[in-house]
N, C-alpha and C positions, 0 to 999 in steps of 0.2 A: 504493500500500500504506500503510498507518495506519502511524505510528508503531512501532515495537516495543523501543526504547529503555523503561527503564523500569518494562517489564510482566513483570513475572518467570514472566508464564507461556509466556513465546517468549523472554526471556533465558535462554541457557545456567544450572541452579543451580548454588548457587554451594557444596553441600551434599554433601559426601561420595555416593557410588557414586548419584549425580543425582537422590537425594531431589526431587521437586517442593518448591518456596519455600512453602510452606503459609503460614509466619508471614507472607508479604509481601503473600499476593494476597490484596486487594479485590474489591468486588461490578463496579466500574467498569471491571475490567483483564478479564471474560469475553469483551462482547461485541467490544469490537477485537483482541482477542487471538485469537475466533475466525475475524476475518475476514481476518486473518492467516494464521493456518494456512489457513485454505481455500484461499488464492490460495498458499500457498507450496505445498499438495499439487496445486492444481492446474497450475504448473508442472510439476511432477515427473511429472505424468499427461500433458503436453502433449510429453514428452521421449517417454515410450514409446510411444503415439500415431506420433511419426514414426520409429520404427523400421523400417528397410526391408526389414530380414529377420528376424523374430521369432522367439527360440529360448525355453528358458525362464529363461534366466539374465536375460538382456533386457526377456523381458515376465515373467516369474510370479513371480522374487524383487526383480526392479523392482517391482513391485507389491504384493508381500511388505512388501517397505521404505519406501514411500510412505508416507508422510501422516503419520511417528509425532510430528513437531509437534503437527496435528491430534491424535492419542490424548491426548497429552497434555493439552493443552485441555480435553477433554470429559472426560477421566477424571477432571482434577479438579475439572470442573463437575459430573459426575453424584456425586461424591463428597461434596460440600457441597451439591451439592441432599437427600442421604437424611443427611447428619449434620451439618450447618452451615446447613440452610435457613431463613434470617434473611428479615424482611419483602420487604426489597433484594433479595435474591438471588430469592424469588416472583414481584417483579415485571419481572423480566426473565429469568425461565424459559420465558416461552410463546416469545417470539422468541429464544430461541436455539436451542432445541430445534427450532422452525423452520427458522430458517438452516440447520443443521446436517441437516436432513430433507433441504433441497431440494437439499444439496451431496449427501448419500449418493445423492438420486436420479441427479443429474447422472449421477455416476461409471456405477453400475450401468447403467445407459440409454441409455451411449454406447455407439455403433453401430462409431465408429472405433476403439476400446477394446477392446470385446469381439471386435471382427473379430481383430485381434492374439491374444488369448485364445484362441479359435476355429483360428487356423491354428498355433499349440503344439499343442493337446489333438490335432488331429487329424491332427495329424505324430509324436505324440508318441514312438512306437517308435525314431525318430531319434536321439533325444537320449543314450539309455543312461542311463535316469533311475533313481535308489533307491528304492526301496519308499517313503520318505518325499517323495522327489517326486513321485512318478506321485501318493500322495496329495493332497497342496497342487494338483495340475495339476485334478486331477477337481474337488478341491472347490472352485478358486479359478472353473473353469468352468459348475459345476451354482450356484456361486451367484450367477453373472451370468443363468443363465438362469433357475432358479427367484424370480429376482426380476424380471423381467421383457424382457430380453433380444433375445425372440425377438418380440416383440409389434411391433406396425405403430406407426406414430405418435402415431393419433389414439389407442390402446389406452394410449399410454407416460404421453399426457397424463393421460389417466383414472387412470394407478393413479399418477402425480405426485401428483394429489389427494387420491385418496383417502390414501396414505400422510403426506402433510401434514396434513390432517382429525384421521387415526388418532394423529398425535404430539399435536394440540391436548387430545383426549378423552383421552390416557392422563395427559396433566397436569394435567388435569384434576380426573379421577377420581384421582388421587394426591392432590392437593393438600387436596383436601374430605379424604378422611379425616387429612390430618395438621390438621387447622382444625378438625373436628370434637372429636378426640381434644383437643387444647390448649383449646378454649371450653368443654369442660364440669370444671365444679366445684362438687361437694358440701361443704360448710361445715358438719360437725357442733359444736354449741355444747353440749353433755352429752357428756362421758366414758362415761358409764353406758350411751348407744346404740351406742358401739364393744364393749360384753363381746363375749368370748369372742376377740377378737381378738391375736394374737400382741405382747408387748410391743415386738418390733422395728416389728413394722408403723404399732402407733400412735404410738410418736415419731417415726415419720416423716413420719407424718400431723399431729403436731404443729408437727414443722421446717418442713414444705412450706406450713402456714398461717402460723406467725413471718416468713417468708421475706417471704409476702405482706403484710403488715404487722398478720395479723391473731392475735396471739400467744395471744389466748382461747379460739382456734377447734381442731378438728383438721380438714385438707384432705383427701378423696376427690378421687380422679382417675382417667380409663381409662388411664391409664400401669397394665402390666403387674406394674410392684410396688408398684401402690397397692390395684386392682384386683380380684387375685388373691386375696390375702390375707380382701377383706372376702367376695369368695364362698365362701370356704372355710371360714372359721371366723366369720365373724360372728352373735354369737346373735341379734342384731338380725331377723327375716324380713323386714321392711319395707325393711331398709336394703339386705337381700341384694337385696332385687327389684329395688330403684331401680336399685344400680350393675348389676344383670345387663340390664334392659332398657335401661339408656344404652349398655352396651356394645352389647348383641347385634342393636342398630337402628341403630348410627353409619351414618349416610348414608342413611337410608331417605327423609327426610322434613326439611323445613324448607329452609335457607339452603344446608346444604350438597348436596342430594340427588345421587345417585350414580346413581336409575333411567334417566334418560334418554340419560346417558354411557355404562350398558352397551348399550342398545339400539342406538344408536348405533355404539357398539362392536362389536359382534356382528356388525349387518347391513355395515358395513364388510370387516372382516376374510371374511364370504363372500364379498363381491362381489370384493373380492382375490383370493381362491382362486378365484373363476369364470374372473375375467379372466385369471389364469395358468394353466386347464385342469384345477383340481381340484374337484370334489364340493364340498366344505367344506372349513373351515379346519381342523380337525382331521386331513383326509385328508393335507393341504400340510406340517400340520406333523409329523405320522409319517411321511412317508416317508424322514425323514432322522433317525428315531430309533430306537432296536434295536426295541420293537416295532412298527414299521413299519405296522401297519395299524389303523384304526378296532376292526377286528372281535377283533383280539388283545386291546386295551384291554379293551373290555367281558366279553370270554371270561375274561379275569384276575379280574374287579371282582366277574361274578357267580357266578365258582367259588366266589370265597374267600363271598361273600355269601350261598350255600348250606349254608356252617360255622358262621357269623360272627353271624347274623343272630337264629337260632335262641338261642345263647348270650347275646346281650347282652340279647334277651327276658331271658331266665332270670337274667342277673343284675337286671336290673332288682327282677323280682318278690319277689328275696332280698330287695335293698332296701327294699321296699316294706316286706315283712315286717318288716324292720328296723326301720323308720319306726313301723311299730303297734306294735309292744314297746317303745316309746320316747313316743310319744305318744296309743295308745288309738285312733287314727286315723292309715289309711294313706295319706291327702292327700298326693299328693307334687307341687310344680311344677317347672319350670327351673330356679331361682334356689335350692331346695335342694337339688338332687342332690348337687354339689361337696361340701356342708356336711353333708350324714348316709354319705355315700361315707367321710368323712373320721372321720367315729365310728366308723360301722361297722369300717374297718379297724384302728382303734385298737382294738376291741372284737375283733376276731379274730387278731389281731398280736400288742397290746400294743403295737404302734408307731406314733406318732405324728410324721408330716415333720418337724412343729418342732424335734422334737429331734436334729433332725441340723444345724439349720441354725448350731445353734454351734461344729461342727468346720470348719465350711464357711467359713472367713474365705477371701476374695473373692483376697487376694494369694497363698497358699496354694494354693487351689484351682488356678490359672494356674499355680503352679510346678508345683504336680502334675502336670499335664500337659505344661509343658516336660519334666518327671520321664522318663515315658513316652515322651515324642518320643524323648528321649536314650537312651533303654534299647535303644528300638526300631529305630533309625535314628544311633545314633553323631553327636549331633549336637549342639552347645551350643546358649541364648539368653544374648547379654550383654547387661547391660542400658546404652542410652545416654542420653545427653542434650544430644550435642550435633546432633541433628538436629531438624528445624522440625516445629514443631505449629499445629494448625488450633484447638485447644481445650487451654487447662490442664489437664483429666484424660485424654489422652492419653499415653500412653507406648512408646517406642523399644526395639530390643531387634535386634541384629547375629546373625544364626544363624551360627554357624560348624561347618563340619564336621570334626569330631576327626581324621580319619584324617590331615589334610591342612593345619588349619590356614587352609583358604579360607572365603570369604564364600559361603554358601548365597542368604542373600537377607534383605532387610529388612522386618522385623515392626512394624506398629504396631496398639496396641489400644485400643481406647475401648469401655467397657462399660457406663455409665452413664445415663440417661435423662435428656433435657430438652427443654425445648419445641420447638427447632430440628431435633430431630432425629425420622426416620420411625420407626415402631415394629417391634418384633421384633427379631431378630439376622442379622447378616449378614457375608459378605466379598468385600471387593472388589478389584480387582490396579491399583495405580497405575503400575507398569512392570510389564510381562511378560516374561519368561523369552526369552531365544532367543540366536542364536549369532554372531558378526560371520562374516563370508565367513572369514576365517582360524580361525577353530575357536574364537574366546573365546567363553568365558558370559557373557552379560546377566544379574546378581543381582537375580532380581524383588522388586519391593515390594511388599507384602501387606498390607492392612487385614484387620482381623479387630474387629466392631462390634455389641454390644448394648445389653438397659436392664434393669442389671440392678439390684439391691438398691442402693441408697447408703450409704454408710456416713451416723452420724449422731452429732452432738458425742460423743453416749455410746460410740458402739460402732463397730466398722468394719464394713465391707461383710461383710455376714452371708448368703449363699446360701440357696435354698432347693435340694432334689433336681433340681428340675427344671432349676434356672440352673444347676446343676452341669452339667446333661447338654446341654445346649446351648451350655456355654463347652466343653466337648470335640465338640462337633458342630460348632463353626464354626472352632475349631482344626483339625478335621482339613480341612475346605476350605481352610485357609489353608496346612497342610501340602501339600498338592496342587499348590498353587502354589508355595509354594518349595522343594519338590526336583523343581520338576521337569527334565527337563532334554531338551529338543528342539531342533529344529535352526530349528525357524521357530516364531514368535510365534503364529502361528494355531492352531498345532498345543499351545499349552503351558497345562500346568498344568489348571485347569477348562476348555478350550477343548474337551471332549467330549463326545460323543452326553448329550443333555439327562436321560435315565433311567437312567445309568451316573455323573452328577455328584456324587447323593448319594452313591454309595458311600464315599468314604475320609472323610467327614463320620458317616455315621451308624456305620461300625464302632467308631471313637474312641468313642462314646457306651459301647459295652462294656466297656472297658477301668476308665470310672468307677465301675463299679458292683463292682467286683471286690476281693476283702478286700486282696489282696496291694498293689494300687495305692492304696487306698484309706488303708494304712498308711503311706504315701508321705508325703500330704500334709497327712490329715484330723488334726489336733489342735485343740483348745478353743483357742477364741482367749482366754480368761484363765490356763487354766493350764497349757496345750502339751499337758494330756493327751491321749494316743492315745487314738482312737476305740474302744470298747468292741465287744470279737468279738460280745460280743451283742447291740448292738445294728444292728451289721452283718449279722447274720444275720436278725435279724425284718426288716429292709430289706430283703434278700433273698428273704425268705419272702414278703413281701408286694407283688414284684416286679408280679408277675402278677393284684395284685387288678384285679376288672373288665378285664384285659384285651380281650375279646373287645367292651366298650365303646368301649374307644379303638378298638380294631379297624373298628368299624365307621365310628365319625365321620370313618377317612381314608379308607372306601368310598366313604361319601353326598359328600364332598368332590370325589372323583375322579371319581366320577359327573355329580355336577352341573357341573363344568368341562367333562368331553367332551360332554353332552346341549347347552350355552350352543353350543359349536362343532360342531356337529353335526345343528342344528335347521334348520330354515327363517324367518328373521327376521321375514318377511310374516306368518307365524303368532304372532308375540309381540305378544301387546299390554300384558301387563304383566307386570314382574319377579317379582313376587312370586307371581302365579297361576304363571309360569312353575317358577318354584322348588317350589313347593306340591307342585305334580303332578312333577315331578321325582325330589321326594326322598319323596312320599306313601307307599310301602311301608317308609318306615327309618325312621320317625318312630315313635320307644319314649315319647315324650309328645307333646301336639300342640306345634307352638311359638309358641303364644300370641305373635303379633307378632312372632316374630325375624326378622333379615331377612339370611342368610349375602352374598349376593351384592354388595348394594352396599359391602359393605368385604373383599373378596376379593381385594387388590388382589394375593395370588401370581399370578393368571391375570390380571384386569385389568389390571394395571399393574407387574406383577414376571419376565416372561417365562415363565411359566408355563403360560400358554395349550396347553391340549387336550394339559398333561403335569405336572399336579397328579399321576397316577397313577406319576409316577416314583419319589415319596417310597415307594410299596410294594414296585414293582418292582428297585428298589437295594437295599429293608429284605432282599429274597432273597436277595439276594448278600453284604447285610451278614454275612446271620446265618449262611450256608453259610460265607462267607471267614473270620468269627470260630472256628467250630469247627475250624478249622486252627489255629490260634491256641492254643485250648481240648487240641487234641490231642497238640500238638508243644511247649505252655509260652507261657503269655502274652508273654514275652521272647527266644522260640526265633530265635535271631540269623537263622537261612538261611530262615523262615520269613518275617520282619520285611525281608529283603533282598529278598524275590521280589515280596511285596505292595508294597515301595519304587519296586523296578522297572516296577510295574503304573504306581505314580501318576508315575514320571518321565519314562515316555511319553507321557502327556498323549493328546491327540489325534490322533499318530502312527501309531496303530494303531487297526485293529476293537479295540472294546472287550470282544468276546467271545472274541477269541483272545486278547485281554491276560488275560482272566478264566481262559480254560482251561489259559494259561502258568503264572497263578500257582497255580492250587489241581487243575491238573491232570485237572479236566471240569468238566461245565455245574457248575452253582449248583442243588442242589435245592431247589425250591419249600417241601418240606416240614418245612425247617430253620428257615422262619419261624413257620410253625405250634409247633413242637417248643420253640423259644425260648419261645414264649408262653403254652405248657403250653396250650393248644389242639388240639394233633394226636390 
């Protein structure tokens, strides 16, 4: 065994309720630290192995409890691979992610392992097991054998492969889009080709070129709040096109290309699902998701597409119209939609995003929403600093619950944008939630991670609507994690059916848009003024513009994931014709060279795979479980207790009796419509 003196990612921390040593670990302490843990969980698998009478205390929470060295290892590898990923750390991603492949094969694939497995589940009436065991038993069984289990040797070796292959191409294909995103830089040298652009945007574009030593310049970049801003309001058109086609082609073409990695990808992940007895990868991957089968996916995508499809025509055409009463010509391309979208509702509003984005100071906005945690859920954030960080703008925060005085669990947030880190917003669980054999709680630790506005020598972190609703969209996944409260790790926190995940993420998203919450937190960051009722209202009012637009783009998305998994790979010969004809009847302009797939890394590279469509199928339940909310008081305590209850089952239960426990029947479909003033 290596060393393990030293590495503080296999030394005990030394860090309150076992924080990982974030400040201490190095690029150089991964890979023997992982081959450490491998061989310490593979003792621990060589103990239950010789078990001579297999119950499930023996094998299923022996197995349970196995390996959490290991987690820890890779949690905080895969953690600083999506927000610390430094050159160093690139180049010894491919082999560990290997290592770490061929170890999860091992386990899975053992014949003497799963035998033990095998004689539980099918003795299991024996045991007198609780609804949350017989759970853990079923699913600790279907997933020795949905991954390969039951296959012959020469079968085990084959999908060995292919599943180590599959880990090479998902780092692949990761890695180019974060290499893509970080090599491109636009250098405007005129002031005058930024008009129309918001004054927070272009000092930042000012900072970002000073930074690089180029103080004369302002810096464009596909970072989302460099990006954003020049498609939306740049009066520039030339300049809109440039950043919309470097965006909307990342990975198509050049150094970094990404087509050959989905190809590859694709016909993999079938051959996977052959060799384990299913149709396709998408079949393999529903049948352990609430909608369960291929044919529910598309019966959803093209119901709503029968509403949806017709309306976003029709807004389009308003636009259009918009565009000729504005320019004499109704020429519209890609790269203006964003930017007359944005007139036009100022024009029909009166309101214009920017102006909101001065109540929206960034520290603010986060307390708001601890705000509503606490209203809802009885619960503090204290703020700390005596726990380790992996970056200077991260920050600590102890949740404690009021009733009680105890530790909920550990928050840390990083919301900032920089080159080491992957793009978008996310959360992740560095310890998970669960119970010791005598009935204590494990307090989980929660990341919660974006890229959002920076502040800049002038001003502080200034939000825009949409960062608003996505730092309560990844707060509520982080909530989910720490209240949850299960009796086993697998079962906790986000460990649920993959189209039931977004739920307690996207209903949070409601609560920010509401005047009363909104009152919370939203003051001017120069003079504390409260946000003005009205212009909370034309906000409001103008909730729903183009709706049935957005509506559509998470159709053609969801689409085009289940058609990638769902195809015949012998028939693709190239990405882009593949997509073309995929998405050929959603196309409201043509798209002149975009290329959605090779940077799609939710399905390629973010476990999203043939369940992109969950983001809508949760949006249903958001919108149904909110009008309870709406019905009984945004803050209705036994309301706010029952939805509690949903999310500190975790994985515990079906997630459609957690759904019918808390609001009392199914989730109507047509509460999503009805939100969206579509119905």
């Amino acid at each position: 065994m290596a060393d393990a003196k030293n590495n503080p990612l296999i030394e005990n921390s030394p860090y309150r309720n076992n924080v990982p040593a974030f400040d201490k670990v190095k690029t150089e302490h991964f890979l023997p630290a992982l081959d450490i843990a491998i061989e310490l969980a593979n003792n621990e698998l060589k103990q239950i192995k010789e078990i001579k009478q297999p119950d499930f205390k023996n094998v299923i929470e022996a197995l349970e409890i196995s390996g959490r060295k290991l987690d820890t290892v890779s949690g905080v590898f895969f953690h600083f691979d999506s927000a610390n990923n430094t050159e160093e750390l690139q180049n010894i991603s491919l082999e560990f992610k290997t290592k770490l492949t061929k170890h999860e094969n091992n386990v899975i694939l053992d014949n003497d392992l799963f035998q033990k497995v095998k004689v539980v589940f099918e003795n299991r009436k024996n045991f007198n097991l609780t609804d949350e065991q017989e759970l853990l038993l079923e699913d600790t069984y279907k997933s020795f054998v949905r991954n390969g289990a039951l296959l012959n040797p020469e079968q085990k070796e084959e999908l060995r492969n292919i599943n180590e292959k599959l880990a090479e191409l998902l780092n692949n294909y990761g890695q180019n889009i974060l290499s893509e995103v970080n090599s491109f830089e636009l250098y405007i040298d005129n002031e005058d080709e930024l008009a129309g652009l918001p004054e927070g945007a272009k000092n930042a574009a000012k900072e970002a070129a000073t930074e690089n030593g180029k103080a004369d310049k302002w810096l464009i970049t596909l970072h989302a709040p460099s990006m954003i801003p020049v498609i939306t309001y740049a009066d520039n058109r030339n300049l809109r096109e440039k950043i919309w086609r470097a965006y909307s082609t990342r990975c198509k073409n050049g150094k970094f290309d990404n087509k050959n990695n989905i190809l590859e990808i694709v016909k993999l992940r079938r051959d996977r699902a052959v060799l384990l007895g299913y149709k396709t990868h998408a079949h393999y991957i529903l049948e352990e998701r609430m909608a369960k089968t291929t044919e529910t996916v598309f019966k959803m995508l093209d119901d709503y597409s029968k509403d949806i499809l017709p309306l976003a025509k029709k807004e389009f055409e308003e636009l259009r119209q918009f565009v000729k009463s504005i320019n004499g010509s109704d020429e519209i391309k890609n790269w203006d939609i964003a930017y007359y979208a944005e007139k036009m509702k100022e024009k029909i509003y009166g309101f214009d995003s920017e102006q909101l984005r001065p109540y929206f100071q960034f520290e603010k906005v986060r307390e708001g929403a601890f705000d509503v945690a606490s209203k809802l859920y009885d619960i503090s954030f204290v703020k700390k600093t005596d726990y380790p960080l992996y970056h200077e703008e991260v920050e600590t925060f102890d949740v404690i619950d009021n009733k009680n005085g105890e530790l909920v669990g550990v928050l840390y947030t990083d919301y900032y944008p920089r080159k080491t880190k992957q793009g978008g917003a996310w959360m992740n669980d560095y310890v998970k939630q669960d119970r010791t054999p005598e009935g204590k709680r494990t307090a989980p630790i929660i990341g919660n991670h974006g890229n959002f506005t920076k502040p800049t020598k002038d001003k502080p972190s200034l939000l825009s609507l949409e960062e608003v609703l996505t730092l309560f969209h990844e707060f509520g996944h982080g909530l989910h994690g720490l209240l949850s409260d299960t009796r086993y790790r697998s079962h906790a926190g986000t460990n649920v059916k993959w189209d039931f995940v977004e739920l307690p993420s996207q209903i949070m998203e409601n609560w920010a848009k509401e005047k009363e919450v909104l009152h919370l937190f939203a003051t001017h960051y120069k003079t504390n003024a409260p946000i003005p009722d009205e212009l909370v209202e034309k906000m409001q009012a103008a909730e729903n513009f183009r709706a049935a637009s957005g509506f559509l783009r998470q159709i053609v998305f969801s689409r085009l994931d289940m058609l990638w998994h769902t195809a015949t790979p012998e028939d693709i010969k190239d990405v882009e014709s593949f997509e073309r004809e995929a998405c050929q009847n959603f196309y409201i302009l043509p798209p002149d060279g975009s290329l959605v797939s090779t940077s799609f890394s939710h399905i390629f590279d973010g476990g999203y795979s043939s369940g992109y469509y969950s983001y809508k199928w949760a949006e249903i339940l958001d919108a149904d479980a909110f009008e309870a909310f709406k019905e009984n008081g945004l803050f209705d305590s036994r309301t706010a207790k029952k939805f509690r209850n949903l999310m500190s089952q975790g994985g515990s239960k079906d997630p459609e009796v957690l759904y019918v426990e808390f609001r009392g029947k199914k989730a109507d479909p047509k509460a999503l419509l009805r939100r969206k003033g579509l119905a």
